[in-house]
C-alpha positions in Angstrom: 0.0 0.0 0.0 1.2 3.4 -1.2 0.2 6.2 1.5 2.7 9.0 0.6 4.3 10.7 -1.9 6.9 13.3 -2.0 6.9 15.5 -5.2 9.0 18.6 -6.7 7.4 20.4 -9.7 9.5 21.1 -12.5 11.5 24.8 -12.0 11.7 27.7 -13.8 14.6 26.0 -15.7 13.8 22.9 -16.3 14.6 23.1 -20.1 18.0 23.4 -18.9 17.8 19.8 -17.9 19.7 16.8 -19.1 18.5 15.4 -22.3 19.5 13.0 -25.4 15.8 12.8 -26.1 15.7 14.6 -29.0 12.2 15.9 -29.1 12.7 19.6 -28.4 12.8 22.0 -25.6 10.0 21.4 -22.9 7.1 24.2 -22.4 7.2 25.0 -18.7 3.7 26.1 -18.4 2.5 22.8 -19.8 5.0 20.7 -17.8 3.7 22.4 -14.9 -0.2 21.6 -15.8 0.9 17.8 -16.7 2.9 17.9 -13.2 -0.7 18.8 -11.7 -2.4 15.5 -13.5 0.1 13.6 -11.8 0.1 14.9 -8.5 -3.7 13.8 -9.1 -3.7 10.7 -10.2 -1.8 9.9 -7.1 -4.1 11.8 -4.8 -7.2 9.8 -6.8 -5.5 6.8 -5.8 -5.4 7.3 -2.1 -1.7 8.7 -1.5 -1.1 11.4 0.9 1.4 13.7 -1.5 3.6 16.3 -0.4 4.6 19.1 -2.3 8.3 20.1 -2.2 9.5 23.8 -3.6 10.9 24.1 -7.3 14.8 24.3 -6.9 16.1 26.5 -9.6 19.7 25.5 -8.7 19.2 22.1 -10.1 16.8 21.6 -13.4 16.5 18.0 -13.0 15.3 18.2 -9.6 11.5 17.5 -10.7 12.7 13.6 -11.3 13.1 13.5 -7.3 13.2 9.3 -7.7 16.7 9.2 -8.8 18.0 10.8 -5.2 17.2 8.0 -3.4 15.8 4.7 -2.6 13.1 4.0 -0.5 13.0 0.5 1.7 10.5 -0.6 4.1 12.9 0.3 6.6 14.0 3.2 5.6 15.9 5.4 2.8 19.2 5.2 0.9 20.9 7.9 -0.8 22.3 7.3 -4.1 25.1 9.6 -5.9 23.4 10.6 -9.4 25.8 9.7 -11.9 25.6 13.5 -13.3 27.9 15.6 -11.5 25.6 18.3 -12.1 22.8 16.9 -10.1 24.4 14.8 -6.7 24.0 18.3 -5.3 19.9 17.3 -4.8 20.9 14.5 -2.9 22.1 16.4 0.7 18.5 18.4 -0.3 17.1 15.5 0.1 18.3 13.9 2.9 16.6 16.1 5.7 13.2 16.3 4.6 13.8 12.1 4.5 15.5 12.1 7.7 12.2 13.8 8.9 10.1 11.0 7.8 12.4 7.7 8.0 15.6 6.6 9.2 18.5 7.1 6.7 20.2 3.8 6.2 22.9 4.8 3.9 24.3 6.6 1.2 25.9 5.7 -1.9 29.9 7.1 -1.8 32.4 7.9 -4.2 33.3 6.6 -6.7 29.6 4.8 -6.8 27.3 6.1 -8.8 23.9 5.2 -8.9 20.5 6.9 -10.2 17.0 6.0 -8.4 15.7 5.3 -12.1 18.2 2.0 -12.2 16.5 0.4 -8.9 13.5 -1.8 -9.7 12.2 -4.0 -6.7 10.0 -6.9 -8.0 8.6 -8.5 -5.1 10.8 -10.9 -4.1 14.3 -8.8 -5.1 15.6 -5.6 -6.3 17.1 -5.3 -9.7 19.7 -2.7 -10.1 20.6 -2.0 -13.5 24.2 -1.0 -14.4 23.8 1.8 -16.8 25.4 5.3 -18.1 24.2 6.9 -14.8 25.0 3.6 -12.8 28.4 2.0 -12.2 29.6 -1.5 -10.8 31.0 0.1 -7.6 27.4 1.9 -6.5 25.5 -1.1 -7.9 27.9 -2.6 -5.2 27.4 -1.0 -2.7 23.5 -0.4 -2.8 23.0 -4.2 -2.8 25.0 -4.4 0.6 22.8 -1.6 1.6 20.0 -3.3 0.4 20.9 -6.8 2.0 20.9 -4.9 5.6 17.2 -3.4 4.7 16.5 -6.9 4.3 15.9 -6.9 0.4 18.0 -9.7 -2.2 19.0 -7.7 -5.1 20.3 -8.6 -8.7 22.8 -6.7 -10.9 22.0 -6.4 -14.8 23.9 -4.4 -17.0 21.7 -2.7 -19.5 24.5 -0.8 -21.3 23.9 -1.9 -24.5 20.5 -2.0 -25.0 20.1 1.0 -27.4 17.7 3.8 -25.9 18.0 2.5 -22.4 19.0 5.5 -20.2 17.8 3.6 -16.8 16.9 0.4 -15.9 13.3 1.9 -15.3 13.1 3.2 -18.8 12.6 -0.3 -20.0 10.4 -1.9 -17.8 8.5 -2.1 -14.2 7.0 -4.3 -11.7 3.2 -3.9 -11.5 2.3 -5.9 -8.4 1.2 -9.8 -8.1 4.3 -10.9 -10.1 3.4 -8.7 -13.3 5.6 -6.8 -15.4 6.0 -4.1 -18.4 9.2 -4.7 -20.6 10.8 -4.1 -23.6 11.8 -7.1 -25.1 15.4 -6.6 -24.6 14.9 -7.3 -20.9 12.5 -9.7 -21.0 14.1 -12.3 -21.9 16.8 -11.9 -19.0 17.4 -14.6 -16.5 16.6 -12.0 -14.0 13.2 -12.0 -15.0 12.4 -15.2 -15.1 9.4 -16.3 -13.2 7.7 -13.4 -13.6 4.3 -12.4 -15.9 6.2 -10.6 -18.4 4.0 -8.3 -20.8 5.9 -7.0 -24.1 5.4 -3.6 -24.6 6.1 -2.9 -28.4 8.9 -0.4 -30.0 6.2 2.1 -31.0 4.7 2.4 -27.3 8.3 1.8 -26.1 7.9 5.0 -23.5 4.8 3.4 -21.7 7.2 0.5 -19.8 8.2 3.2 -17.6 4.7 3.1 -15.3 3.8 2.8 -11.8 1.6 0.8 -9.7 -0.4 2.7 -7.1 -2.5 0.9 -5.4 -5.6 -0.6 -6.9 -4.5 1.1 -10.6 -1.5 1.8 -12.9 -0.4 5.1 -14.3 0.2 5.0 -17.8 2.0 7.7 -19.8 -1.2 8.8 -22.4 -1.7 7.8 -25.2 0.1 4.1 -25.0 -3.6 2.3 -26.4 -2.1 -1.1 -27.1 -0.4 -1.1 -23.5 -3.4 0.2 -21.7 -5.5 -2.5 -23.2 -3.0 -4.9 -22.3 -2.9 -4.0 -18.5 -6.3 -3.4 -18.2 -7.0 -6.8 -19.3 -4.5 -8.1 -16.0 -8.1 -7.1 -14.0 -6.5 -3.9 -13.1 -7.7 0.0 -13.3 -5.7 1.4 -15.7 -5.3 5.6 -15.6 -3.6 7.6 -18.3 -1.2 10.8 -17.7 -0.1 13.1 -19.8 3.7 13.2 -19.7 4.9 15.0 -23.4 7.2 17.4 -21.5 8.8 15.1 -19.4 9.6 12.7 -22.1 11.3 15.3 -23.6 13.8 15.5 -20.5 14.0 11.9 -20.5 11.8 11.8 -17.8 8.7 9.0 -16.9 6.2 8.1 -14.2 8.1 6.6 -11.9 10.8 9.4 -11.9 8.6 12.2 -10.4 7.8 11.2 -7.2 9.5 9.0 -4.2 6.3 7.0 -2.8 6.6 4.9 0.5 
């Protein structure tokens, strides 16, 4: 059960963000209005969400998920692998302190992005990617082991396209998953209800389970239809100006 949610909206210079997307700048004054779906959907689904203040110093600092990862028992740290944003990690780390212990942080020279860290019921995958190294992949499974959570390395650096682990796929509750085919056929996922999701709707693997629904990016038809017929509700959010910015679902909030 998902009760709360912490949230940043996307700052005045978010355009400024980190991108090989190659769709275009974002408009801030629609990001903002799609921010406002989500923060909805959420709410619609039962979660308690807290609003944290735009932070101008850092224009990725609207994908909070990637400063941290968030354990039954508590939160770890990570250390982005872009230098320009590990300075939202000690931002972070006392309004978390103020809600959970702090278990651990990720230290030099490990890197690793929230977007790489996919728990799937019984374990925690942690993909090795361009914002991920061996050494923090390392080290976030010891940290993980002393939460109590198994976890399992995969290195997804050459799957084409795949910027996070989480851009390629995500566990949807009662052993289900979204991936692209490139993952699903790793060993890592075996035993789980895998569902394809094809090249054209390629952006919608990147969704979250809240709840008694899933949060789909809009306009994924094929997808939808697919979840919806696992028996679950299936809710659509508008996410244009995020994709842009490399950005999905699971990337703008920390839920716990």
């Amino acid at each position: 059960m998902i009760a709360h949610a912490l949230v940043r909206p996307p700052c005045a210079r978010f355009a400024l963000g980190l991108t090989a997307a190659g769709l275009g700048p974002p408009v801030l004054e629609t990001a903002l209005a799609q921010h406002a779906a989500y923060v909805a959907a959420l709410s619609d689904a039962g979660v308690a969400v807290e609003h944290l203040d735009p932070d101008d110093r850092f224009p990725d600092s609207t994908f909070v998920e990637d400063v941290a990862v968030l354990t039954g028992r508590g939160a770890i740290l990570t250390r982005p692998g872009a230098a320009s944003r590990r300075g939202e990690v000690e931002e972070i780390r006392g309004i978390l302190a103020a809600r959970m212990p702090i278990l651990g942080a990720i230290e030099a020279p490990g890197c690793v992005d929230g977007g790489d860290v996919c728990e799937t019921g019984s374990r925690v995958l942690i993909g090795v990617s361009d914002r991920t190294n061996e050494e923090g992949a390392s080290q976030l499974a010891s940290l993980l082991a002393l939460a109590g959570s198994r976890a399992a390395v995969l290195d997804i650096r050459k799957i084409p396209g795949l910027l996070h682990l989480k851009t390629g796929m995500s566990y949807l509750g009662e052993g289900r998953v979204l991936a692209w085919d490139a993952l699903a056929a790793c060993e890592e996922l075996r035993g789980l209800d895998v569902l394809r999701v094809t090249p054209r709707e390629s952006y919608a693997a990147n969704a979250i389970r809240v709840n008694d629904r899933v949060l789909l990016p809009e306009g994924c038809v094929e997808t939808a239809a697919a979840v919806a017929r696992w028996g679950v509700r299936v809710v659509e959010v508008p996410m244009s100006e995020f994709r842009k910015m490399d950005g999905g679902l699971s990337c703008l909030s920390l839920r716990f």
